[in-house]
ROMAR-766506 format. One record per residue: residue number from 1; x negated, y, z of N, C-alpha, C, CB in turn; chain; residue in one letter. Coordinates in steps of 0.2 Angstrom, whole numbers, plus 5000, padded with zeros to 4 digits. Glycine has a CB too. Layout:
! ROMAR-766506
+------+------+------+------+------+------+------+------+------+------+------+------+------+-------+------+
: resi :  n_X :  n_Y :  n_Z : ca_X : ca_Y : ca_Z :  c_X :  c_Y :  c_Z : cb_X : cb_Y : cb_Z : chain : resn :
+------+------+------+------+------+------+------+------+------+------+------+------+------+-------+------+
:  NUM :    X :    Y :    Z :    X :    Y :    Z :    X :    Y :    Z :    X :    Y :    Z :     A :    A :
...
+------+------+------+------+------+------+------+------+------+------+------+------+------+-------+------+
***
This chain:
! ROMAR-766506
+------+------+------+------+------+------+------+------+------+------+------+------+------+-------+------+
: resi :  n_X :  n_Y :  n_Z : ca_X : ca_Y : ca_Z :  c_X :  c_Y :  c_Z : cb_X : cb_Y : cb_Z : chain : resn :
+------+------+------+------+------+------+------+------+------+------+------+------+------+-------+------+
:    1 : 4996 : 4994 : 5000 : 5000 : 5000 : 5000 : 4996 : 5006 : 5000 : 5005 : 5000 : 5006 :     A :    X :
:    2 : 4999 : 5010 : 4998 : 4996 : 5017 : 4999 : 4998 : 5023 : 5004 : 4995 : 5019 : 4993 :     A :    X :
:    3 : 4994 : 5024 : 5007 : 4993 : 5029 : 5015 : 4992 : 5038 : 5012 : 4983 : 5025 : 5021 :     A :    X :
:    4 : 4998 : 5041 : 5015 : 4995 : 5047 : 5011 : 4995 : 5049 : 5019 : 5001 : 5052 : 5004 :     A :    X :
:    5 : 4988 : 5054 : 5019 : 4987 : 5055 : 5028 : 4987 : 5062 : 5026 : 4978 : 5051 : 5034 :     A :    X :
:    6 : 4990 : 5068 : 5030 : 4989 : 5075 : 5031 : 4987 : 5078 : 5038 : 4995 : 5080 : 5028 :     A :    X :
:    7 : 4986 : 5083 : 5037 : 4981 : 5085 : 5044 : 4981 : 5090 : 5046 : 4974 : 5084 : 5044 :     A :    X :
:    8 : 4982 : 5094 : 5050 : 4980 : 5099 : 5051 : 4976 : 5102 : 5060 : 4987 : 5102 : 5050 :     A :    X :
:    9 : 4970 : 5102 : 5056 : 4964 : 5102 : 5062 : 4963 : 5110 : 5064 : 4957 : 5098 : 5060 :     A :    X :
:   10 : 4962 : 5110 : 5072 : 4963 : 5117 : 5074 : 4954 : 5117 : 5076 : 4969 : 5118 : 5082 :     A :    X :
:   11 : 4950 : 5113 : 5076 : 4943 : 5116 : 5079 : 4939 : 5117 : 5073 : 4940 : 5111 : 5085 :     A :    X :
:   12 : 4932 : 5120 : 5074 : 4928 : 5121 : 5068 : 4927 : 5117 : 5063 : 4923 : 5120 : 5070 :     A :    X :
:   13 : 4926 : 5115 : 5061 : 4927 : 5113 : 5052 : 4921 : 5104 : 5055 : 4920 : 5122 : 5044 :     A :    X :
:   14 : 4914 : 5107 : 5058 : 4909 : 5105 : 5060 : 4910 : 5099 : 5065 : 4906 : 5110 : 5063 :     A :    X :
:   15 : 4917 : 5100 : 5070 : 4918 : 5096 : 5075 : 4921 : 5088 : 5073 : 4922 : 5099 : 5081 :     A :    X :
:   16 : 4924 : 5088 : 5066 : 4926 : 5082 : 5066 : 4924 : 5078 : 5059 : 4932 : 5082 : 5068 :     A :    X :
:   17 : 4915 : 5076 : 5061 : 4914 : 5071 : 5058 : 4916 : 5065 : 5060 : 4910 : 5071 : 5057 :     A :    X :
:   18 : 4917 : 5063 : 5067 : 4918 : 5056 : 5068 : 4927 : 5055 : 5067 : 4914 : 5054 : 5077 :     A :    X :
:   19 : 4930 : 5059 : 5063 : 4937 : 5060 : 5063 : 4935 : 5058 : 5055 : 4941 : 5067 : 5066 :     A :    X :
:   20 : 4931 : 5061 : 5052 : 4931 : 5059 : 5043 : 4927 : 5052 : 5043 : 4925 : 5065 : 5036 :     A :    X :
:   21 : 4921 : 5050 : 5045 : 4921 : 5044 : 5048 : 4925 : 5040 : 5049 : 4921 : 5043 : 5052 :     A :    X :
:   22 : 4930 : 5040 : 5054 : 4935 : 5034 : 5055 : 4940 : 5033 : 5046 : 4940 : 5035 : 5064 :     A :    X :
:   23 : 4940 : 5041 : 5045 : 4947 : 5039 : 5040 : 4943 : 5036 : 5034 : 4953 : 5047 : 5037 :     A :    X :
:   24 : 4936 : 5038 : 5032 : 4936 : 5034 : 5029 : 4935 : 5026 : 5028 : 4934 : 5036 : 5027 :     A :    X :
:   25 : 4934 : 5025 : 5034 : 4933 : 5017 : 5034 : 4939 : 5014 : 5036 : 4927 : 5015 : 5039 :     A :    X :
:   26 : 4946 : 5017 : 5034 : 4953 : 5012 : 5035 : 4954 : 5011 : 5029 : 4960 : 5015 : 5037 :     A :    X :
:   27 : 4950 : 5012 : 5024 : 4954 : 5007 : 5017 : 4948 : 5011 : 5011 : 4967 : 5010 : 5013 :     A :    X :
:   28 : 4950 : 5011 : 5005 : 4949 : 5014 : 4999 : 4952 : 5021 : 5000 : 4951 : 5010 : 4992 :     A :    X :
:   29 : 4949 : 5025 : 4997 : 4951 : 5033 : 4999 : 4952 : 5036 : 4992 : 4945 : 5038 : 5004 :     A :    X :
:   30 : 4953 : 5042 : 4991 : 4956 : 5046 : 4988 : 4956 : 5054 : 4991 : 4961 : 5043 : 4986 :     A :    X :
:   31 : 4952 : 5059 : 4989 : 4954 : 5066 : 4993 : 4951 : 5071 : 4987 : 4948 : 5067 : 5003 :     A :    X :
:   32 : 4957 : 5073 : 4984 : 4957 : 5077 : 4980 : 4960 : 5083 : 4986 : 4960 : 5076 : 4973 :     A :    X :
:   33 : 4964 : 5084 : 4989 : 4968 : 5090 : 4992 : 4964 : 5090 : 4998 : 4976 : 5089 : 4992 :     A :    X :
:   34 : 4962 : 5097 : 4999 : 4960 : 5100 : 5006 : 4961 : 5097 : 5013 : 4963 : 5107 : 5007 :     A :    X :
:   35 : 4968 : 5096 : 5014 : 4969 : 5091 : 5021 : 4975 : 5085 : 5020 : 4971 : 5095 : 5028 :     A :    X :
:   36 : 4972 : 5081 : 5014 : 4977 : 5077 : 5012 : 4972 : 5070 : 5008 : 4985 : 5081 : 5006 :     A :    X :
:   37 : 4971 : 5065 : 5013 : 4969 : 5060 : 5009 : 4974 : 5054 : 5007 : 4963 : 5057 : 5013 :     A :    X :
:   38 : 4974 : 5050 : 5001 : 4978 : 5045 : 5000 : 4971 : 5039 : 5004 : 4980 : 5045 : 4991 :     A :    X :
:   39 : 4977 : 5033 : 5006 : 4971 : 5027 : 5009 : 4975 : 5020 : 5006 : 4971 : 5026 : 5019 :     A :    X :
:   40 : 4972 : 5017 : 5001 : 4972 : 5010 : 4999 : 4971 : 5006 : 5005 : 4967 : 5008 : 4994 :     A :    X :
:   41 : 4975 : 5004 : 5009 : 4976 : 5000 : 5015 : 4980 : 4995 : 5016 : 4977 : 5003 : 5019 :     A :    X :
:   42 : 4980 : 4990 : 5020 : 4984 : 4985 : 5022 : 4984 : 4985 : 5029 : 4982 : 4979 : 5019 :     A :    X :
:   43 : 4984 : 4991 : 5032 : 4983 : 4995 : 5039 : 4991 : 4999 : 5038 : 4975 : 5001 : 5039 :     A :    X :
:   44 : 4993 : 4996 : 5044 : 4999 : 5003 : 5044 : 4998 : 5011 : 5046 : 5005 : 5002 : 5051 :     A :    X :
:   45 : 5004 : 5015 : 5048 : 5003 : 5022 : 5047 : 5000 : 5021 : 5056 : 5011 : 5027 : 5042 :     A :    X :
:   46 : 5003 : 5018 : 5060 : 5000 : 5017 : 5065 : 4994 : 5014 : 5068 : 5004 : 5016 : 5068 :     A :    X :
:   47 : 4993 : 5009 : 5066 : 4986 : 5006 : 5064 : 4980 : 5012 : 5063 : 4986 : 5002 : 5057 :     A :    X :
:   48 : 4981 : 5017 : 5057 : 4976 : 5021 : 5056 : 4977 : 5025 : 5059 : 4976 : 5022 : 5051 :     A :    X :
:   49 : 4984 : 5028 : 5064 : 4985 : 5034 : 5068 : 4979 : 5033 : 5072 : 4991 : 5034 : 5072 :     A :    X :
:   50 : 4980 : 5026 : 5076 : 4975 : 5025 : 5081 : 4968 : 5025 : 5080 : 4976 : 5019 : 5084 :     A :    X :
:   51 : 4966 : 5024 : 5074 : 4959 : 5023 : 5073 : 4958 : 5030 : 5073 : 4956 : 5020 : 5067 :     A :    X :
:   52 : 4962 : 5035 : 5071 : 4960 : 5043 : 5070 : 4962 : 5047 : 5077 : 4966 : 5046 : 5063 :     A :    X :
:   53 : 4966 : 5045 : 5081 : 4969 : 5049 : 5085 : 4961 : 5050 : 5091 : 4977 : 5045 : 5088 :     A :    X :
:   54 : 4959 : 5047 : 5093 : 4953 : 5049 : 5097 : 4950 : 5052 : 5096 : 4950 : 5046 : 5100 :     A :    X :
:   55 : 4947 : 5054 : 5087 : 4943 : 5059 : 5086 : 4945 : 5065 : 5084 : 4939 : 5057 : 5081 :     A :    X :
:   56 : 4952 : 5069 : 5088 : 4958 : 5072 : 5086 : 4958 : 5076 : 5093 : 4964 : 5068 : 5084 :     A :    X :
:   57 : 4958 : 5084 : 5092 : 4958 : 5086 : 5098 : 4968 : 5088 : 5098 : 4951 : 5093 : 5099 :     A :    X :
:   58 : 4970 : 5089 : 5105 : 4977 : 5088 : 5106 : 4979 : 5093 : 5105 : 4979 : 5087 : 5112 :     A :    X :
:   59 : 4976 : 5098 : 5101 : 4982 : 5103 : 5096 : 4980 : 5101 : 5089 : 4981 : 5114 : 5097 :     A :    X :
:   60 : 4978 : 5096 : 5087 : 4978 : 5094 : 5079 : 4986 : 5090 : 5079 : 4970 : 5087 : 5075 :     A :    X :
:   61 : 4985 : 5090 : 5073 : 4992 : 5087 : 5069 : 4991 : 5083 : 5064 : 4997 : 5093 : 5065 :     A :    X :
:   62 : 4994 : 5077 : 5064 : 4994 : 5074 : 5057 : 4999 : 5070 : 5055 : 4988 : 5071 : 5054 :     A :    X :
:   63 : 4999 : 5068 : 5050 : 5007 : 5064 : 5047 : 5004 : 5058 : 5042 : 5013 : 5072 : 5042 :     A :    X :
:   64 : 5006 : 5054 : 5043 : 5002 : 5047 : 5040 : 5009 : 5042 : 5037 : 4997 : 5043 : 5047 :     A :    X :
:   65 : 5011 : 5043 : 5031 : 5016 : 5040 : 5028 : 5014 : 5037 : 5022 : 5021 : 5046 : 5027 :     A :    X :
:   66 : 5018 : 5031 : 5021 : 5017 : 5026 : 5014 : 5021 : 5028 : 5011 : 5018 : 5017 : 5015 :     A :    X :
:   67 : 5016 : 5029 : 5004 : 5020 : 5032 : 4998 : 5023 : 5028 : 4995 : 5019 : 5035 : 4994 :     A :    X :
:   68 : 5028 : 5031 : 4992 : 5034 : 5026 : 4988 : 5033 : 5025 : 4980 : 5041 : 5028 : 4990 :     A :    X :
:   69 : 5037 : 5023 : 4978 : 5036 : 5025 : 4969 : 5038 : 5029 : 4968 : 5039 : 5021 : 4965 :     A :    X :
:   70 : 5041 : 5033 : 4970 : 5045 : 5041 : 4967 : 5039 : 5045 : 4969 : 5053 : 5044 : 4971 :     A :    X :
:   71 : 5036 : 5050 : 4964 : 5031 : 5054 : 4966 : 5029 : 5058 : 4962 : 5026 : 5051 : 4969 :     A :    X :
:   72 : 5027 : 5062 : 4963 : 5027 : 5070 : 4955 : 5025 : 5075 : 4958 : 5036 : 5074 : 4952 :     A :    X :
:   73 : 5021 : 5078 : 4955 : 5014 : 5084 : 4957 : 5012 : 5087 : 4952 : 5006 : 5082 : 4960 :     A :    X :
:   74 : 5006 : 5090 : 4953 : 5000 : 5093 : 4947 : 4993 : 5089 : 4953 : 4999 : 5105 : 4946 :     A :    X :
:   75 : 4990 : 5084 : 4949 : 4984 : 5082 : 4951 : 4980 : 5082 : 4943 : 4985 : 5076 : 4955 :     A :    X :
:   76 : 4973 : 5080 : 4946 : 4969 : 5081 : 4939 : 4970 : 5072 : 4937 : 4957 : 5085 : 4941 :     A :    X :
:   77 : 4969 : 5071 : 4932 : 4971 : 5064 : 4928 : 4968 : 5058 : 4933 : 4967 : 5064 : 4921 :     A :    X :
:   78 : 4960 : 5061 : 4933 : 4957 : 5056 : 4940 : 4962 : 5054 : 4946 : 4952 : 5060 : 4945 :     A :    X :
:   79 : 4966 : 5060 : 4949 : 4972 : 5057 : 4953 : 4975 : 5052 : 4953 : 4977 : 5059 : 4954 :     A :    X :
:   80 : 4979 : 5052 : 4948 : 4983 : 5048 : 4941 : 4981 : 5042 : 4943 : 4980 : 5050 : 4933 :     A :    X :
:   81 : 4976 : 5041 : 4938 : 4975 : 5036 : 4939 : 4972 : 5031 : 4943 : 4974 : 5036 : 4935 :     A :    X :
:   82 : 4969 : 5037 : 4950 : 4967 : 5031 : 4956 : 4974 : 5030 : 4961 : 4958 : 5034 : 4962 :     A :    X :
:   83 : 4979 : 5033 : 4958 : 4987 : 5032 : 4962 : 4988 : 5025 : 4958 : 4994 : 5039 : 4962 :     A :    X :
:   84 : 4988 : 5027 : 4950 : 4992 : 5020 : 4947 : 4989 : 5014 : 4949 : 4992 : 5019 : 4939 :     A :    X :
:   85 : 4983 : 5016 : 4949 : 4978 : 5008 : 4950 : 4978 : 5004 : 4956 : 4969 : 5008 : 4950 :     A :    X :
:   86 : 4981 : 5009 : 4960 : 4981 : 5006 : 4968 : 4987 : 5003 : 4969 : 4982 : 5012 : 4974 :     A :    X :
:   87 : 4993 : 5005 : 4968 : 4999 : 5006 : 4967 : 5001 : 4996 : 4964 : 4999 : 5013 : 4961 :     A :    X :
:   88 : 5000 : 4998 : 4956 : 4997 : 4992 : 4954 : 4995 : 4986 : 4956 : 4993 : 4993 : 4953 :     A :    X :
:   89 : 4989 : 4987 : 4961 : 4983 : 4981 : 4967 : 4988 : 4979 : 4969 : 4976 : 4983 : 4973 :     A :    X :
:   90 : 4990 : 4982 : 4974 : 4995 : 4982 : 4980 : 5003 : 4979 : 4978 : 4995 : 4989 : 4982 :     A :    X :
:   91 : 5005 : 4980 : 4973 : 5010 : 4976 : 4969 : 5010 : 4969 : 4968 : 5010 : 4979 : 4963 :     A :    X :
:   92 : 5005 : 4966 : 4966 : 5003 : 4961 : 4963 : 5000 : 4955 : 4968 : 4999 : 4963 : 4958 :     A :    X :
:   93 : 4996 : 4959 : 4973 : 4993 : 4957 : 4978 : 4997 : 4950 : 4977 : 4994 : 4963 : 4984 :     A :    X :
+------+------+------+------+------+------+------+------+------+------+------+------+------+-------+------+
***
């Protein structure tokens, strides 16, 4: 499945490496958008909460939801096609 995680972090920019760290090691990633990664995972949205939440100071925010098939934007083609391919895996699986 695919994990679309958004965020909204309140401390220095600097203080949370061990917060990109953990997200990236919950699946295959994707991060074209500023505070929006997509995650190829077979991790729920609470699974990855937990891995993320301790490197998270208690005024951040984030919202960690499995995207569906319906879905429409402006990304660059690269998006595109690392959503279809995922999308796809995960289908067939």
């Amino acid at each position: 499945m695919i994990l679309v995680v958004t965020y909204d972090l309140s401390g220095p920019a600097g203080a949370y490496g061990d917060f990109y760290d953990a997200l990236r090691r919950q699946g295959t990633w994707w991060h074209y958008l500023k505070s929006t990664w997509l995650l190829s995972s077979d991790k729920s949205p609470k699974e990855v909460f937990d891995a993320l939440q301790p490197h998270m100071r208690p005024s951040d925010h984030i919202l960690i939801v499995e995207m569906g098939e319906s879905y429409y934007g402006s990304l660059p083609k690269a998006a595109w096609d690392w959503i279809r391919q995922h999308q796809q895996d995960r289908r067939y699986a």
